[in-house]
C-alpha positions as CSV (number, residue, x, y, z in Angstrom):
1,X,-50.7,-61.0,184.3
2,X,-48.2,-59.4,186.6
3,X,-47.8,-55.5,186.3
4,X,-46.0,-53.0,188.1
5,X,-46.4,-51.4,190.6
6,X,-49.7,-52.5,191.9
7,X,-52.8,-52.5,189.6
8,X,-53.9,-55.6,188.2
9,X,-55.6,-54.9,184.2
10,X,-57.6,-57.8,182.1
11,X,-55.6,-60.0,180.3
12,X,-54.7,-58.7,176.6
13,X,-51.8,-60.4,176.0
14,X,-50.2,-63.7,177.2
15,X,-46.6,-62.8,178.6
16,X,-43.7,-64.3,177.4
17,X,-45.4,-65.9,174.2
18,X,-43.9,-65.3,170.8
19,X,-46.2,-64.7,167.8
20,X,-45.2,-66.8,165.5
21,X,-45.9,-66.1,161.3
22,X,-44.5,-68.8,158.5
23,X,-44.3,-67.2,155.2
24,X,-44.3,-69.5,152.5
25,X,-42.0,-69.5,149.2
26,X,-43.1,-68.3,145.8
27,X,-45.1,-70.8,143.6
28,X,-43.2,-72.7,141.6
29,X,-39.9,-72.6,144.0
30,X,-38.3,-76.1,144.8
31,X,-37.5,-76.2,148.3
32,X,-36.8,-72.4,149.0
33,X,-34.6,-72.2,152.6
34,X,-35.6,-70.9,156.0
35,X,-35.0,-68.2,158.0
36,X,-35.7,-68.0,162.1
37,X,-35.7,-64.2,162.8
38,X,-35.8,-63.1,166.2
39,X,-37.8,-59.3,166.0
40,X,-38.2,-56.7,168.7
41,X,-42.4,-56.4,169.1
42,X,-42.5,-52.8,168.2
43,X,-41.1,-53.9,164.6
44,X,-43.8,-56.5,164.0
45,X,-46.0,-55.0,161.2
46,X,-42.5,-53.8,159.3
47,X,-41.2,-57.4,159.6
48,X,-44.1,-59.2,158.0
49,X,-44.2,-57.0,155.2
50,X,-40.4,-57.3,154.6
51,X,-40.8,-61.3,154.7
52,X,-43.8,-61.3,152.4
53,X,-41.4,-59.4,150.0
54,X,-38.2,-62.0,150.8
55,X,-40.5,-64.6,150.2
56,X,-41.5,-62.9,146.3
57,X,-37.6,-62.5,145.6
58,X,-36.0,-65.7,146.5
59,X,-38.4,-68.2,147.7
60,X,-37.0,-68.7,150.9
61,X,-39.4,-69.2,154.5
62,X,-39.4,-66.6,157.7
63,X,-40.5,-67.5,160.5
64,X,-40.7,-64.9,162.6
65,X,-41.1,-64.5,166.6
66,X,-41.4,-61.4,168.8
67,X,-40.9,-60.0,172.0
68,X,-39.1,-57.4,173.8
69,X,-35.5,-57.2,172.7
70,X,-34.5,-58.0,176.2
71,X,-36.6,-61.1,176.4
72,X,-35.0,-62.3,172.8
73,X,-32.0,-61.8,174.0
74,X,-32.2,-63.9,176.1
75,X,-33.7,-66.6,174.2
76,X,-30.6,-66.4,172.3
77,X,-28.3,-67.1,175.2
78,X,-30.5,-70.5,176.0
79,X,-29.7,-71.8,172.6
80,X,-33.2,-70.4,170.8
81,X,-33.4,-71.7,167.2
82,X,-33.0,-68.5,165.8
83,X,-30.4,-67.2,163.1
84,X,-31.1,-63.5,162.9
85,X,-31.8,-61.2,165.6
86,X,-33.3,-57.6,164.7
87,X,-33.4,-55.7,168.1
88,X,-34.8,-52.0,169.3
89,X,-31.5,-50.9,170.3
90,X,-27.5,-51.4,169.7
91,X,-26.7,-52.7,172.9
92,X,-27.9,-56.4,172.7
93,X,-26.7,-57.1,169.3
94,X,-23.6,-55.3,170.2
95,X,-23.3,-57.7,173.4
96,X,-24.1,-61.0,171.4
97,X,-21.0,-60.8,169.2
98,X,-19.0,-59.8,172.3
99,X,-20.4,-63.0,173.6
100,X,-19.9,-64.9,171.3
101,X,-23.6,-65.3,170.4
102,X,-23.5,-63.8,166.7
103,X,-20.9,-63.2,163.9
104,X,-18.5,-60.6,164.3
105,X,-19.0,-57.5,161.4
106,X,-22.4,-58.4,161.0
107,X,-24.3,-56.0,162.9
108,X,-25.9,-52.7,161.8
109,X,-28.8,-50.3,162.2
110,X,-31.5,-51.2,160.0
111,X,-34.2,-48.3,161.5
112,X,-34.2,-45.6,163.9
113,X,-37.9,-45.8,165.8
114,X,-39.6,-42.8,167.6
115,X,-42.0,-43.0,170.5
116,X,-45.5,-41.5,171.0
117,X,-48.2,-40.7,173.5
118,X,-51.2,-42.0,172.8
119,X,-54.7,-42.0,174.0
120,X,-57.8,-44.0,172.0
121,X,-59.6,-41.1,173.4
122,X,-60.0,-37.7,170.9
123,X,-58.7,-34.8,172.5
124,X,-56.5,-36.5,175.7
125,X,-53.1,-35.9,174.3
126,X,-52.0,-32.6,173.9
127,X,-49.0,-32.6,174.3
128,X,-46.8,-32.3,177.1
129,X,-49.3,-30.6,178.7
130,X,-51.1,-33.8,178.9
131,X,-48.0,-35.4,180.9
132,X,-47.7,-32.3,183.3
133,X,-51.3,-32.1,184.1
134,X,-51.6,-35.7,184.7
135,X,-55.2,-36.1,184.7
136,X,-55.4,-40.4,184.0
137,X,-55.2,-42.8,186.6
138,X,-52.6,-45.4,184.3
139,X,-50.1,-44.4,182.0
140,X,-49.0,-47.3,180.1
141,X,-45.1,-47.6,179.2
142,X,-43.3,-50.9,178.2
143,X,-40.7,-52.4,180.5
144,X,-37.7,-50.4,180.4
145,X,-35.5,-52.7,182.1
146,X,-36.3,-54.9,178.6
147,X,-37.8,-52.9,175.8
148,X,-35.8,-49.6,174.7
149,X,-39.2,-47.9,173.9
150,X,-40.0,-48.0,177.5
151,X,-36.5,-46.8,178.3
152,X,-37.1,-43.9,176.4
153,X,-40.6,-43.7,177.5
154,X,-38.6,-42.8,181.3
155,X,-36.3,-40.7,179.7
156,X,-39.1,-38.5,178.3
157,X,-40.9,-38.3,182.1
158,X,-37.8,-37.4,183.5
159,X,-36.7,-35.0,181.5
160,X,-40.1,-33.3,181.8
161,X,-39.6,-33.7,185.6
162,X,-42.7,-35.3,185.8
163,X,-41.7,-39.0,186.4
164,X,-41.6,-39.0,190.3
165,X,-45.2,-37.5,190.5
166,X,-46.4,-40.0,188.0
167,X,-44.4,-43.1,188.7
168,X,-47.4,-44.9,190.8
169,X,-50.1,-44.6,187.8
170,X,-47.3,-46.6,185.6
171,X,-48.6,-50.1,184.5
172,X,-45.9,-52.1,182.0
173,X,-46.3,-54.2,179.6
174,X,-43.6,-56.7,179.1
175,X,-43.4,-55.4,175.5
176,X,-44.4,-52.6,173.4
177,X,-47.0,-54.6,171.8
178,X,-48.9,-55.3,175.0
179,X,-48.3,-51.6,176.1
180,X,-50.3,-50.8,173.2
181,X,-53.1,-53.3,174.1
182,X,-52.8,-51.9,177.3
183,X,-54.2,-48.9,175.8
184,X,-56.0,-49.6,173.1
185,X,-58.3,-52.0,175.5
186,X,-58.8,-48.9,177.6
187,X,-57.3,-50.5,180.8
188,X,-54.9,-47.0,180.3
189,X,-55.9,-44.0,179.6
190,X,-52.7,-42.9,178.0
191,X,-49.7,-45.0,177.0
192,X,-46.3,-44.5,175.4
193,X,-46.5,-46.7,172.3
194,X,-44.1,-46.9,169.0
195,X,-45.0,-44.2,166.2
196,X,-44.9,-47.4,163.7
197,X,-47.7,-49.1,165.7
198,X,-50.6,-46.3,164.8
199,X,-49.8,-46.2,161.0
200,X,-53.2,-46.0,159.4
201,X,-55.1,-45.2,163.0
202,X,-57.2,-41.8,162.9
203,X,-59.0,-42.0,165.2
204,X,-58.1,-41.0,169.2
205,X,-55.5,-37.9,169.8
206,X,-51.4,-38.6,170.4
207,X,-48.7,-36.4,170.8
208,X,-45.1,-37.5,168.8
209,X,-42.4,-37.1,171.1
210,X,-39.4,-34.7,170.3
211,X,-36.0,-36.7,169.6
212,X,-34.4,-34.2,172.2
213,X,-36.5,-35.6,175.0
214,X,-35.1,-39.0,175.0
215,X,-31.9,-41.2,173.5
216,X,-32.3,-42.3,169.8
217,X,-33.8,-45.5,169.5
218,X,-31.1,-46.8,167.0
219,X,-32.5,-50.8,166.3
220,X,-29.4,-53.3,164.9
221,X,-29.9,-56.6,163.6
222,X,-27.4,-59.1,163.6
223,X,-26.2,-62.5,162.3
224,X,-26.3,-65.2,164.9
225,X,-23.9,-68.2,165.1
226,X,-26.6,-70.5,164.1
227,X,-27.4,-68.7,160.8
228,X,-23.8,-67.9,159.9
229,X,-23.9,-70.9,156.8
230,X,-27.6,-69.9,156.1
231,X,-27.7,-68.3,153.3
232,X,-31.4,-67.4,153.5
233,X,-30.3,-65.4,156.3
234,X,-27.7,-63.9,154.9
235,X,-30.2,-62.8,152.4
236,X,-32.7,-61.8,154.6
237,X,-30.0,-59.3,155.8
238,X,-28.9,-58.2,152.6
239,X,-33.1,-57.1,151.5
240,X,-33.6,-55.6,155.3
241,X,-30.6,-53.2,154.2
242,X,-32.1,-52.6,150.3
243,X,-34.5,-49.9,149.1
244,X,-37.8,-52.1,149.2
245,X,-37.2,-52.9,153.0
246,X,-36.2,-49.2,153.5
247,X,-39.9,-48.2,151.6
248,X,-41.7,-50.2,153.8
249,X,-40.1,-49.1,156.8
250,X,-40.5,-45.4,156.4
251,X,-44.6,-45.7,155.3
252,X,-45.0,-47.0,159.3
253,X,-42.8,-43.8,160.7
254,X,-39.0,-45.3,161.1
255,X,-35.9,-43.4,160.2
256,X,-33.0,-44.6,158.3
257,X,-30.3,-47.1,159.3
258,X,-26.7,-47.1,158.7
């Protein structure tokens, strides 16, 4: 598993594999339609609740697959089966109906997500305190170049003016779901994981990052080409923008969308 800059952990996570879930239709249902949804890692636990709930109202199949919203990306732009495309930030979904990739109108913020530091350890995290002192050897962020929670991960070390004295203990995951391996494995100490990713976890110590610190992680979804004349997708859309999508989203930490 490459990581950056130099330290070499076990292997958590495979890079660059999707994890793949098929939700069947309701009993009873003749022939429910599909749904390919393309879902930024960090919304993974939200997603498969939502499409066990899509599946109870209409009968219709998700399949989902995640990554990093930069990796999906560009998945889509190879021609990826996919026909909806929920990503961590506004940029991507923004730039695949410039491109041409997705239907014009159809984009919106279905969740605002905040970051966290987090240790498995009881008592590590306190804090900013815990950033400034720097006493860890790896500090686990996602790949900010693809994943917007490790953007804003940066953003947070360098407006504590702490990211040049701690840039060499930084090990990325390709996504935020391997970030938090990365630390839940103990091959980091410390890591900058997604609030929604510790819902129902007591145990070790984390500190909830201030909005102020970093840019607001608005996620958009977005209807691509290849879903325009699905209308499972189209519904898919419609229930990630209704109250039961909106209940499940705020139990695991995310703010509202647009």
């Amino acid at each position: 598993m490459p990581l950056r800059p130099m330290f070499r952990l076990r292997p958590v996570l495979a890079a660059g594999i999707f994890i793949v879930l098929a939700l069947s239709g309701r009993p009873g249902t003749a022939l429910g339609g599909e749904v390919r949804a393309a879902v930024a890692a960090n919304f993974s636990a939200a997603a498969k609740d939502i499409a066990g709930l899509f599946a109870k109202e209409t009968g219709h199949k998700t399949v989902l697959s995640f990554g990093s919203t930069g990796q999906l990306y560009t998945q889509v732009t190879q021609g990826a089966p996919f026909d909806v495309f929920l990503a961590a930030d506004r940029a991507r979904p923004q730039k695949a109906v410039t491109e041409g990739f997705a239907v014009p109108d159809s984009r919106f913020t279905y969740a605002t997500g905040r970051i966290v530091v987090y240790s498995r350890d009881a008592g590590r995290v306190d804090g900013e305190a815990t950033l400034r002192a720097g006493k860890f050897t790896r500090l686990a962020i996602a790949n900010p170049a693809t994943a917007p929670y490790g953007s804003a991960a940066v953003e947070t070390l360098r407006a504590l003016g702490v990211y040049d004295a701690l840039r060499g203990r930084i090990v990325q995951g390709n996504n935020i779901a391997q970030t938090f391996q990365f630390v839940d494995s103990g091959n980091a100490e410390v890591g900058f994981v997604a609030l929604s990713q510790l819902a129902g976890i007591s145990t070790g110590s984390k500190w909830v990052v201030p909005q102020n610190l970093h840019a607001v992680i608005a996620q958009d979804a977005v209807l691509l080409k290849r879903g325009a004349r699905n209308e499972a997708a189209r519904a898919f859309l419609q229930l990630l923008r209704g109250p039961q999508a909106r209940a499940v989203m705020e139990k695991l930490g995310y703010g509202p969308g647009s």
